[in-house]
N, C-alpha and C positions, 0 to 999 in steps of 0.2 A: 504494500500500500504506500502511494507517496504520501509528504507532508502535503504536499498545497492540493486545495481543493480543485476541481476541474470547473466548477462555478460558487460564483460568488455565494454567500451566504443571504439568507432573506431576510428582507428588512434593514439593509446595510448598506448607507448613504454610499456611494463613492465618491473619489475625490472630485471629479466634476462638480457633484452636488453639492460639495462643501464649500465649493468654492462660490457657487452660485448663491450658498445660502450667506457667508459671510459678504458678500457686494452687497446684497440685498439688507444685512442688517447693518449695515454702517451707515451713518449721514453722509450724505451728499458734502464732498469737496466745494465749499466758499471760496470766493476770491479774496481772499485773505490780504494783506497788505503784507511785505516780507518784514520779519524782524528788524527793529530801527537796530540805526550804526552808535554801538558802545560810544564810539568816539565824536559824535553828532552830541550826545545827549552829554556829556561829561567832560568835555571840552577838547581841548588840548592835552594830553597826558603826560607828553616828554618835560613838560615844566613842574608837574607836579612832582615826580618820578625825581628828576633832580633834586629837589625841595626835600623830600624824603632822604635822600643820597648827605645831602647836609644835615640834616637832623638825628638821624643814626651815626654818624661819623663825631657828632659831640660827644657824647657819653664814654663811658670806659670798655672796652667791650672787652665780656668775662668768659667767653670762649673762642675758640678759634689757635692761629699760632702762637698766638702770647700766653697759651692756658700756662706752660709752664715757668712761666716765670714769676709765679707767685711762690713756688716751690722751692726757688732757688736757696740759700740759705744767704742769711741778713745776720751777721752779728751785734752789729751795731743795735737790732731791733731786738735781738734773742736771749740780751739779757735784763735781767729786772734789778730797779733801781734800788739799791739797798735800804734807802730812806724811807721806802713805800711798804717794804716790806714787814709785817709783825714775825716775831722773831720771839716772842717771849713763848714761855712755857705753861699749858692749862693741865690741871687737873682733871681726872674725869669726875663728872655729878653726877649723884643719882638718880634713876629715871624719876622719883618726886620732886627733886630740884629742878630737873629740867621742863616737868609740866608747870612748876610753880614760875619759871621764868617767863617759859612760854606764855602762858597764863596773864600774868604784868604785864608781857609786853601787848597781847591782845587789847588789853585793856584800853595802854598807850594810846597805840594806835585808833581805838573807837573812840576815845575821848577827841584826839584830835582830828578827827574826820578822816582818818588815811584809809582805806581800803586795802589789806594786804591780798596778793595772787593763796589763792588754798595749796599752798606748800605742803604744808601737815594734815594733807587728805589721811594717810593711812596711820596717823595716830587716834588712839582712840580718846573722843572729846566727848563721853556722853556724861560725863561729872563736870563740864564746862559748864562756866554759869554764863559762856557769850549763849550756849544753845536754848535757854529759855526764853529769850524774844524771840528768835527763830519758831521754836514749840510754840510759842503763842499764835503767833502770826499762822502759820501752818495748819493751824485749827483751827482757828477763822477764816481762812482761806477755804477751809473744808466744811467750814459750816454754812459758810455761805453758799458754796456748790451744790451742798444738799439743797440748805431750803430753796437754792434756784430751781432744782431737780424737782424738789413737792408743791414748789410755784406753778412749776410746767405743768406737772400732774393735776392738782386742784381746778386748773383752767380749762383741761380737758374737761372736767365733770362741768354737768350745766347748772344752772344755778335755780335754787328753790323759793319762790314770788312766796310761797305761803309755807314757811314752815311748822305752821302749828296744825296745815293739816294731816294728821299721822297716816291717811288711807288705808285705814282699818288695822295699821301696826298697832300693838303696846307699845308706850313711850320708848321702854329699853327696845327695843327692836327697834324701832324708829332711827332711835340717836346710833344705835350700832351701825345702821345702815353708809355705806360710803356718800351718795350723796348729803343726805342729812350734816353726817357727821362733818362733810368739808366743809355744806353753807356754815356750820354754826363757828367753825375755825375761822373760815371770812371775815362773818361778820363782828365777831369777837378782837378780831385784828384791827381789823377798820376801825371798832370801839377804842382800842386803847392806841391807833393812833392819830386819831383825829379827837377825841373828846378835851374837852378845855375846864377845866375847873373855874 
């Protein structure tokens, strides 16, 4: 038996037909205007180009053939000025002295507005007394997120014109109910923050 069949299979466009059917699904070729000239719309180039040429030629440039010669050795530069240098001898402190330094100098620093980078990320600062305005702030930031959350919630429910009438509830079922129960949180907020002595 050969591979190839002796006739085509049924129901099986040929390429003719493919070709017939793809002219027929395209749009019709526009007289289109040809793409405008880069150099029409953007002027003159070779002055800008130049312009460029000067502009990058000011700077220092940190690659290319001169990479090596930052590497070269500079003695003049390679050594350190003895004056500059501390040269005394420290003690080691115990890791309590050195949270309690730390610690002062936090202080320092917040008394006089300085803002330090978090160097002492991976010391442990949960006996810091900077971290209770932190904790403060924290939990109010989160308490406000909730009540924004049960703000969003309560708003969804619709609101109750006539609360006192139960619709055949027992009061406690009534008040247990979630609509009930948000109007009366409403209007109880409303009360204490509009009411005027």
């Amino acid at each position: 038996m050969s591979d190839t069949p002796s006739s085509p299979a049924p129901n099986v466009p040929s390429d003719m037909d493919r070709r017939n059917f793809r002219s027929g699904a395209t749009s019709p070729v526009g007289d289109f205007e040809p793409f405008e000239d880069e150099a029409e719309i953007l002027g003159d180039t070779t002055v800008r180009d130049e312009i460029y040429d000067e502009e990058e030629a000011d700077g220092e440039e940190l690659f290319g053939d001169n990479m090596e010669a930052d590497y070269r050795p500079a003695p003049h530069l390679d050594r350190y000025d003895m004056d500059d240098l501390d040269t005394e001898e420290y003690s080691d402190i115990s890791q309590a002295d050195r949270a309690a330094a730390e610690a002062e100098m936090r202080r320092r620093d917040r008394d006089a507005g300085v803002h330090r980078d978090h160097r002492d990320l991976f010391y442990d600062k949960s006996d810091d007394e900077d971290d209770i305005p932190r904790a403060k702030r924290r939990a109010a930031e989160k308490a406000a997120e909730i009540g924004a959350e049960t703000e969003t919630d309560t708003e969804m429910v619709e609101s109750i014109e006539n609360l006192e009438d139960t619709k055949g509830h027992s009061i406690k079922e009534w008040v247990s109910m979630l609509g009930p129960r948000t109007e009366i949180s409403n209007r109880f907020n409303s009360f204490l923050r509009t009411f005027v002595d």
